[in-house]
N, C-alpha and C positions, 0 to 999 in steps of 0.2 A: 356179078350177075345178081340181079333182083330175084327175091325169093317172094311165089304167090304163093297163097293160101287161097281153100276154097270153102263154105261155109255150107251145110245143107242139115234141115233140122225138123222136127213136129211143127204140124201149127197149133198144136194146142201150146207151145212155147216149153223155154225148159223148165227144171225147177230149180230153186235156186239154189242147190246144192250143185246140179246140172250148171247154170251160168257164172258158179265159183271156175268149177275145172274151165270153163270156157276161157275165162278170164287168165290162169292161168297157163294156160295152151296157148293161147295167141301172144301173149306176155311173152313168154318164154322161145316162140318162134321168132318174134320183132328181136328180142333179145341178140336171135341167133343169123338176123340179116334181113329176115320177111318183113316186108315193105308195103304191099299190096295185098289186099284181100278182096275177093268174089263172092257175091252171092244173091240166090236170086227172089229176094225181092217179094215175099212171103210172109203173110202174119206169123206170129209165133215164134219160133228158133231164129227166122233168117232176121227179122226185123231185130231182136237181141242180141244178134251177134254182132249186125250191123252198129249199133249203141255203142258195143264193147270194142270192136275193134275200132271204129272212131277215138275213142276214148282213147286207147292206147297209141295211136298215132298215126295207124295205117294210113294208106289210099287204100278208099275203096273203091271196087267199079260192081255195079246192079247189072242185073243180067234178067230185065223183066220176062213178065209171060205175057203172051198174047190176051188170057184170059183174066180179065181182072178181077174178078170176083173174091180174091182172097189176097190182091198186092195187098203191099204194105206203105206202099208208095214212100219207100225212104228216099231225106232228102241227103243231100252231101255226097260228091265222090260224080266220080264217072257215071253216067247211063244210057247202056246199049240200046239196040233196035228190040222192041219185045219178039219173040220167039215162042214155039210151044213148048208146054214145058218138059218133053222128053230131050227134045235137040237142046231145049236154054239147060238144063242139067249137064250134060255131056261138054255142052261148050265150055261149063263150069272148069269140069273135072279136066277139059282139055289143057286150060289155060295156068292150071294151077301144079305145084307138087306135089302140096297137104292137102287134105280132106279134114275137116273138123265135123263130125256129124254129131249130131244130137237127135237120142230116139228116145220114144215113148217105150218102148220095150227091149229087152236084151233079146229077144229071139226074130230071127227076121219074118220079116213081115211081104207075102209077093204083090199085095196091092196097095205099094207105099211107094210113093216117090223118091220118099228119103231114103229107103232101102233101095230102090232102083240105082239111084246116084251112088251109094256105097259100093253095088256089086258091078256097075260099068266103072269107078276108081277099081274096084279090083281086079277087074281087066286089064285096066291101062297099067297097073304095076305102081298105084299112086301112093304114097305115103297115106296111111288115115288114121284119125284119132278119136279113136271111138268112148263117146260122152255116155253112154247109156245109163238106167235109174238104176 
C-alpha cells in the first residue's frame, strides 16, 4: 500500500529552522514507504514543501483553490480541478494518512486555514506532525 502525506502551512512560509524539521519528516516518511504527497498549492508553506518533497523523491499531486489570489502555481506532479479552499483542504486530509503542518504560532488560531485543516485531520483520526516555531 502507498503511503500519502498531506502538506498544509502559513503563507508567510516557514522559517528555516521550520523547513529543516520539514525536510526531515517527509525524509523520514519516504524512508518509511510514503510515496506521494498532497498539497494545496499556496504561497508560503505549501509552495516549500512542495520544493522539499520533490527534492526527496515524492509524487506530488496539487490540490488548487478556486481563488487565485495567493496560488503558488507550482509546477511538477499531478493537478487537480481547483476547489474552494474549505472542500480542497478536507480533500487534502481525505486522501492522505499524515498531515505535516507548519504554523506561524503554537497556539491555535480559529481564522486560519491551516488550523482549520489541522482540526478536521483531527477528526478524521489522521496522523499529524506538528512543525510549529
Amino acid at each position: 500500500m502507498i503511503i500519502h502525506v498531506g502538506g498544509t502551512g502559513t503563507q508567510d512560509g516557514g522559517t528555516e529552522a521550520q523547513l529543516q524539521q520539514v525536510y526531515r519528516c517527509l525524509k523520514a516518511l519516504y524512508d518509511s514507504g510514503a510515496r506521494v504527497f498532497h498539497h494545496g498549492d499556496c504561497v508560503g508553506a505549501d509552495a516549500q514543501m512542495h520544493d522539499i518533497a520533490l527534492r526527496i523523491g515524492y509524487n506530488v499531486v496539487i490540490h488548487p483553490p478556486v481563488d487565485s489570489k495567493k496560488r503558488a502555481f507550482c509546477m511538477g506532479g499531478e493537478m487537480l480541478s481547483c476547489r474552494p479552499y474549505l472542500r480542497r483542504n478536507q480533500d487534502i486530509v481525505n486522501a492522505v494518512s499524515h498531515l505535516v503542518a507548519v504554523t506561524r504560532t503554537n497556539k491555535e488560531e480559529s481564522r486560519s486555514g491551516t488550523w482549520a485543516t489541522i482540526r478536521y485531520a483531527r477528526k478524521m483520526r489522521k496522523r499529524i506532525h506538528m512543525i510549529g516555531v
